[in-house]
One Martini backbone bead per residue (centre of mass of N, CA, C, O) as a GRO file, in nm:
protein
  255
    1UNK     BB    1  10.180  10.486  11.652
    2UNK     BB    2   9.982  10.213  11.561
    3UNK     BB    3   9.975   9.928  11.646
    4UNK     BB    4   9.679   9.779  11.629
    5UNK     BB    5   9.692   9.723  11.322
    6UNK     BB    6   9.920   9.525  11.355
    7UNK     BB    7   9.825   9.333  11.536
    8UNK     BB    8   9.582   9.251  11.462
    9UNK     BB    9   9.709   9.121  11.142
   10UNK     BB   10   9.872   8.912  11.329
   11UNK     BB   11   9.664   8.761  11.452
   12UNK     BB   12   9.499   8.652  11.195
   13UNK     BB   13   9.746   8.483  11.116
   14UNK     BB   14   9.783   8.307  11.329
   15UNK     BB   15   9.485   8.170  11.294
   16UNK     BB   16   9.523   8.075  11.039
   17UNK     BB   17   9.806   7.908  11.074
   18UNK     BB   18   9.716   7.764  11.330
   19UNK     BB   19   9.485   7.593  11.195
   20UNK     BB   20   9.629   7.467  10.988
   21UNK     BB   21   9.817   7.296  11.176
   22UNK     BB   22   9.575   7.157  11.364
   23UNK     BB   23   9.485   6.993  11.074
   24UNK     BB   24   9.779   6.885  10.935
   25UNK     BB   25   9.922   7.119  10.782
   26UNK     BB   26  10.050   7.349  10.566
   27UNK     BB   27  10.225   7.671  10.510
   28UNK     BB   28  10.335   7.610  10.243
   29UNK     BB   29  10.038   7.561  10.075
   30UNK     BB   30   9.981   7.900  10.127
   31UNK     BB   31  10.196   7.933   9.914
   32UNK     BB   32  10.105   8.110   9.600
   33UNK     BB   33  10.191   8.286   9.371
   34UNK     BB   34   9.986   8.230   9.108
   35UNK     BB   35   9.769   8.365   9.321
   36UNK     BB   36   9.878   8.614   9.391
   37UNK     BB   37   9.880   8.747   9.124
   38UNK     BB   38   9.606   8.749   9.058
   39UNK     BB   39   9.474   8.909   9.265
   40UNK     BB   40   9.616   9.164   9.308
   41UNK     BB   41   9.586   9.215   8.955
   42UNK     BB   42   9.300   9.203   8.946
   43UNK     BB   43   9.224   9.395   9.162
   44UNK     BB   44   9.347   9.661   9.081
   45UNK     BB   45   9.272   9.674   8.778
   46UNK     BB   46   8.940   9.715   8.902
   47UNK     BB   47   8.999   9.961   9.022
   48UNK     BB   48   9.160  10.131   8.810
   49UNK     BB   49   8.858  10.119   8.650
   50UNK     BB   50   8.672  10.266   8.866
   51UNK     BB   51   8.945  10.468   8.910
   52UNK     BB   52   9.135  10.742   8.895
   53UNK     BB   53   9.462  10.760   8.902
   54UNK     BB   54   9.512  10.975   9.141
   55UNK     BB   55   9.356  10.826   9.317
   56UNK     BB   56   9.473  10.551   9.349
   57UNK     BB   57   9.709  10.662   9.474
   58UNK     BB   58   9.611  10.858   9.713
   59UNK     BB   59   9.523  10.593   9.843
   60UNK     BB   60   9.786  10.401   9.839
   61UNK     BB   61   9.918  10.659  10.046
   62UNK     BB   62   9.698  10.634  10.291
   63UNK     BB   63   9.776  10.344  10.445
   64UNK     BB   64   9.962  10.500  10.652
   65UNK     BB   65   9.761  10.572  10.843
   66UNK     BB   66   9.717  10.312  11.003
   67UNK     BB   67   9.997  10.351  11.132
   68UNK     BB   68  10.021  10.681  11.048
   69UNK     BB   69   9.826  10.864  11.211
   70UNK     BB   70   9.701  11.188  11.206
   71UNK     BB   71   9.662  11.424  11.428
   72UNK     BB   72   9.473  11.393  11.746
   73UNK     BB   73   9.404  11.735  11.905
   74UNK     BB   74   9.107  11.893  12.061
   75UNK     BB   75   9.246  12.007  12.313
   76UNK     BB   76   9.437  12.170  12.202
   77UNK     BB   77   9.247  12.308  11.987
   78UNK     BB   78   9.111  12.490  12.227
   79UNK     BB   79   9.301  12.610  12.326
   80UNK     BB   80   9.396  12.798  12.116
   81UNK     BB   81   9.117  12.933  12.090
   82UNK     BB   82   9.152  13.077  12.358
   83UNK     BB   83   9.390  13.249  12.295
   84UNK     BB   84   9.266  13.389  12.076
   85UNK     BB   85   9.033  13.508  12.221
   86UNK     BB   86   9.182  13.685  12.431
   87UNK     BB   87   9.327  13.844  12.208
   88UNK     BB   88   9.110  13.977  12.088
   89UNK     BB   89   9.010  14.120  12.357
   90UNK     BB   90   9.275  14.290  12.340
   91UNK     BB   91   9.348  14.368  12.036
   92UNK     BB   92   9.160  14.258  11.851
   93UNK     BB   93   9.140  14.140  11.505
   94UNK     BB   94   9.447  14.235  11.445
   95UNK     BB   95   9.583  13.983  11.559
   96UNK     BB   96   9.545  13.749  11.345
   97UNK     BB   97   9.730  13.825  11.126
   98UNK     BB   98   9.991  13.674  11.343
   99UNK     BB   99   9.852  13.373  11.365
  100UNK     BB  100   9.813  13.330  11.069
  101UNK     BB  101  10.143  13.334  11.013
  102UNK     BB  102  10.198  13.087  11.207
  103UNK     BB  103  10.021  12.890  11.074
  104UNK     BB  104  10.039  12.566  10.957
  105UNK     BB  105   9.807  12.531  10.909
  106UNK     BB  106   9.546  12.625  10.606
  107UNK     BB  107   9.263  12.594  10.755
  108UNK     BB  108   9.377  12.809  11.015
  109UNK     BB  109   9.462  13.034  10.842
  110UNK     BB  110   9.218  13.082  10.697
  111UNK     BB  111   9.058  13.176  10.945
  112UNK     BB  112   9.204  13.386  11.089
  113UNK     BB  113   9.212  13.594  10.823
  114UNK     BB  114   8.903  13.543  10.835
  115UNK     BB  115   8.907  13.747  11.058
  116UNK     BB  116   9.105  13.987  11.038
  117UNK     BB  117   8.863  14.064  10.797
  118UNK     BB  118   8.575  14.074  10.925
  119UNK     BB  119   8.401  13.829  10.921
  120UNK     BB  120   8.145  13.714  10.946
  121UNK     BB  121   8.006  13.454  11.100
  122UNK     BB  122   7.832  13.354  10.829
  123UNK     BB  123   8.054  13.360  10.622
  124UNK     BB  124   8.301  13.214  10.758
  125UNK     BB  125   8.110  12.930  10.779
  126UNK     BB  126   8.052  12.898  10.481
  127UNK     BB  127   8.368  12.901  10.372
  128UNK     BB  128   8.465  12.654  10.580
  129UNK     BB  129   8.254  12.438  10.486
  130UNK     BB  130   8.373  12.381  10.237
  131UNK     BB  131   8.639  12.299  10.313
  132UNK     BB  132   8.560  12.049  10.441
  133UNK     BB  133   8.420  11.905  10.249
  134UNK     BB  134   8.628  11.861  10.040
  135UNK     BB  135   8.802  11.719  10.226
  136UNK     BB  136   8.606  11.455  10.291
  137UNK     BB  137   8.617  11.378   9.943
  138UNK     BB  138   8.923  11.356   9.897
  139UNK     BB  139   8.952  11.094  10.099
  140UNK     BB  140   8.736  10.934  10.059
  141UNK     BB  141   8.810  10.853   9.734
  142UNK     BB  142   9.035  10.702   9.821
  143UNK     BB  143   8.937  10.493  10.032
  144UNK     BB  144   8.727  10.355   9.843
  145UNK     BB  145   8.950  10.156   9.733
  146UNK     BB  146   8.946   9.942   9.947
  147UNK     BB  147   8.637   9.901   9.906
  148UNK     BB  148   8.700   9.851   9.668
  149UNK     BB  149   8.872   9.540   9.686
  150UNK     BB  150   8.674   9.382   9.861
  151UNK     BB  151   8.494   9.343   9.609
  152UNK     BB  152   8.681   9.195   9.387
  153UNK     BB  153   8.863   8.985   9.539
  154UNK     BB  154   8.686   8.725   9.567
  155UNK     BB  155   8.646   8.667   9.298
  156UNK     BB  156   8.905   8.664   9.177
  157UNK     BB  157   8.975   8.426   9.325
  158UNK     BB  158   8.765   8.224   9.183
  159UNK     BB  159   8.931   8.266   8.916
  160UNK     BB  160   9.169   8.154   9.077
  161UNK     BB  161   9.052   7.856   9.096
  162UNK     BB  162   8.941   7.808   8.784
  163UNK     BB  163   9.217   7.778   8.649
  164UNK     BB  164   9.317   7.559   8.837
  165UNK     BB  165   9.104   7.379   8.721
  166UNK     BB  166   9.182   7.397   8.414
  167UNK     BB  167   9.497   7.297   8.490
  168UNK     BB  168   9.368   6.997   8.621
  169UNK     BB  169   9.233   6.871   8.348
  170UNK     BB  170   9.479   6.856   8.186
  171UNK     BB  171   9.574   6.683   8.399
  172UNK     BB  172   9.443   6.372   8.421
  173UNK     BB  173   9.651   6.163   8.313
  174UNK     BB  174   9.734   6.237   8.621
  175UNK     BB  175   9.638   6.171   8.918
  176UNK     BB  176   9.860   6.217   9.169
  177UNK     BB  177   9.805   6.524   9.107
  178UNK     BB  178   9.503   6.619   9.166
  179UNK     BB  179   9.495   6.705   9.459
  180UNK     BB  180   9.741   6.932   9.494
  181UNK     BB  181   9.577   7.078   9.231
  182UNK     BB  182   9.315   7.150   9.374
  183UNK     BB  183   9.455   7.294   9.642
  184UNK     BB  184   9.594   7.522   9.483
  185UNK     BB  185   9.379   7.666   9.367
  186UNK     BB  186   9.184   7.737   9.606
  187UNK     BB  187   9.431   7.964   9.729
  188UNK     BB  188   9.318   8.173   9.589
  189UNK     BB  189   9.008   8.204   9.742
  190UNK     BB  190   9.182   8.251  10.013
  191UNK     BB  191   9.278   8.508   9.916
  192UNK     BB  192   9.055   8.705   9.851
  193UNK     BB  193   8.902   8.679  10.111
  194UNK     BB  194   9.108   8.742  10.295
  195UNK     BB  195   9.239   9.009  10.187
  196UNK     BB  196   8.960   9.183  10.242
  197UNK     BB  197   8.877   9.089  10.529
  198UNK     BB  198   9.196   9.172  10.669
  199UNK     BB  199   9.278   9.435  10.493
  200UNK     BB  200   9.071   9.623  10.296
  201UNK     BB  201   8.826   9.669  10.456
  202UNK     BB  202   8.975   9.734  10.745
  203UNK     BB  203   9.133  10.004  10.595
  204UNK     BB  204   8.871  10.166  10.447
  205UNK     BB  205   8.734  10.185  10.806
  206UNK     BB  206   8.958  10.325  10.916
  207UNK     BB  207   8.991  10.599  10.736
  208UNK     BB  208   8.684  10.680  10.793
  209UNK     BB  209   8.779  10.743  11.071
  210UNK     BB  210   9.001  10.913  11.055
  211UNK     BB  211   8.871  11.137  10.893
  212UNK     BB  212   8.620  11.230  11.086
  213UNK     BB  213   8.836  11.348  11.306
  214UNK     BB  214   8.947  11.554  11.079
  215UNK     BB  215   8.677  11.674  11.061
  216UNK     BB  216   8.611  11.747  11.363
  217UNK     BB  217   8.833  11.940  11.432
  218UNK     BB  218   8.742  12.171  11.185
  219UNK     BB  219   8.463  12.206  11.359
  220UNK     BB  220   8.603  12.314  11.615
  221UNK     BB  221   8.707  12.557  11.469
  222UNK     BB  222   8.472  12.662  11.370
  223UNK     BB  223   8.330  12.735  11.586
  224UNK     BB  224   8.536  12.918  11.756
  225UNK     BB  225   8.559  13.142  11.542
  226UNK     BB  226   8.226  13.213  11.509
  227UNK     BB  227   8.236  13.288  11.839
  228UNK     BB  228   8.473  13.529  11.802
  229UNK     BB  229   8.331  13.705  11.588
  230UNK     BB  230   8.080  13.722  11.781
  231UNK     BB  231   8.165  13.784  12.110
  232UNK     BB  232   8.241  13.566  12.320
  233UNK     BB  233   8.294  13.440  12.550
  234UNK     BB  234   8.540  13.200  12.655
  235UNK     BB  235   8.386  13.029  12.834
  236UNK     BB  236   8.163  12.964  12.669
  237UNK     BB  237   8.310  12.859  12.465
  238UNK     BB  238   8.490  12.606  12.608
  239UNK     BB  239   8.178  12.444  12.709
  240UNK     BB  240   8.134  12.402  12.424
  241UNK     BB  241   8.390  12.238  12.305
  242UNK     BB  242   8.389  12.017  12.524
  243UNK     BB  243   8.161  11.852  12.376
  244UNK     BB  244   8.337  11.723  12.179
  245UNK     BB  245   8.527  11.558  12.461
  246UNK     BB  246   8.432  11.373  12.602
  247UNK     BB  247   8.399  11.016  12.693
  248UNK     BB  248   8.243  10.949  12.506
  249UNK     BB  249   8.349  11.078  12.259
  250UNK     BB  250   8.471  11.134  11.964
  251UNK     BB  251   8.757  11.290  12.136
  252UNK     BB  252   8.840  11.097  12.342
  253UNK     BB  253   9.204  11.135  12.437
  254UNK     BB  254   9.261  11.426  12.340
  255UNK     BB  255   9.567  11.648  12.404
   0.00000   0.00000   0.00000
């Protein structure tokens, strides 16, 4: 579980209650259903006019990823690659029959099967690029939904900031509401803006990391593959493949 996603959110509203309460606000003037209905309401609708149906679930069911993403071991995976390499050096490449149907990934599974069938280095790696691509554009397409969210949620906020403001206009005969009545409104326009860039801009750019790992992981799966059905010694291949996991490198900390 990533905490830090939790955190973060958690220190964003501490700092925006915090600020309120220190002007000699009420956290109660910032609950208003009826601006929080709009945002959302507004939010939701323009997204889902602007992405498939298909999409925006699947991007709304990616937001787990924030606080519990994906498995990323770059050097389990590595370790991997190298004992099938030895396998390979000790049995041929009819080992790896049995190694593919043992891999739980679908990716892993796919790239040993052709080792099994003698797939050239560059043929292999042809065909395994292509579901990489696949796969980067099929999460990147959900991601994209929480971006596009960060994108109409300010405006979507100041339409329900007129409207409150336009039910403030209809009530000039009762003075003493005119105050209230004006900064109800306005707490639409601080959920738009609020919401976009605490919740929806950062989970939007959290996914393109996460989603990058998982693309970078299978780029080491790919290069090992094409690596061992080149005939190349497993030293060499792991002193490549550590090069993605530097301390420096995106890969840091892979277990």
């Amino acid at each position: 579980m990533d905490f830090g996603s939790l955190i973060g959110i958690a220190v964003a509203l501490a700092g925006i209650v915090g600020g309120q309460l220190l002007e000699g606000g009420y956290v109660g003037s910032l609950l208003q259903s009826a601006a929080l209905l709009i945002v959302l309401g507004g939010t939701a609708g323009a997204v889902m006019v602007q992405s498939p149906a298909r999409v925006f679930v699947r991007g709304v069911r990616m937001v787990k990823w924030v606080v519990l993403p994906p498995d990323f071991a770059p050097r389990r995976m590595i370790a991997d690659i190298l004992r099938w390499s030895h396998a390979a050096r000790r049995e041929g490449l009819l080992a790896f029959e049995q190694q593919a149907d043992m891999a739980a990934d679908p990716f892993a599974r796919k790239g040993l099967q052709l080792l099994a069938d003698g797939a050239e280095p560059q043929k292999l790696r042809e065909a395994m690029e292509v579901e990489i691509i696949s796969f980067e554009e099929y999460h990147r397409q959900a991601a994209r939904i929480w971006e596009a969210a960060g994108g109409y949620a300010p405006t979507i906020g100041i339409l329900g900031a007129v409207l409150g403001l336009i039910h403030v206009m209809e009530n000039l005969s009762e003075p003493a509401r005119l105050g209230s009545g004006i900064a109800v409104a306005f707490v639409a326009t601080i959920y738009g803006v609020g919401l976009a860039n605490l919740v929806f801009l950062p989970v939007a750019n959290k996914l393109k990391v996460l989603i990058a790992r998982q693309v970078l992981l299978r780029e080491i799966l790919v290069d090992g593959l094409v690596s061992i059905a080149s005939g190349e010694n497993p030293r060499m291949i792991e002193n490549r493949l550590l090069g993605y996991v530097t301390d420096q490198g995106p890969g840091a900390g892979g277990v």
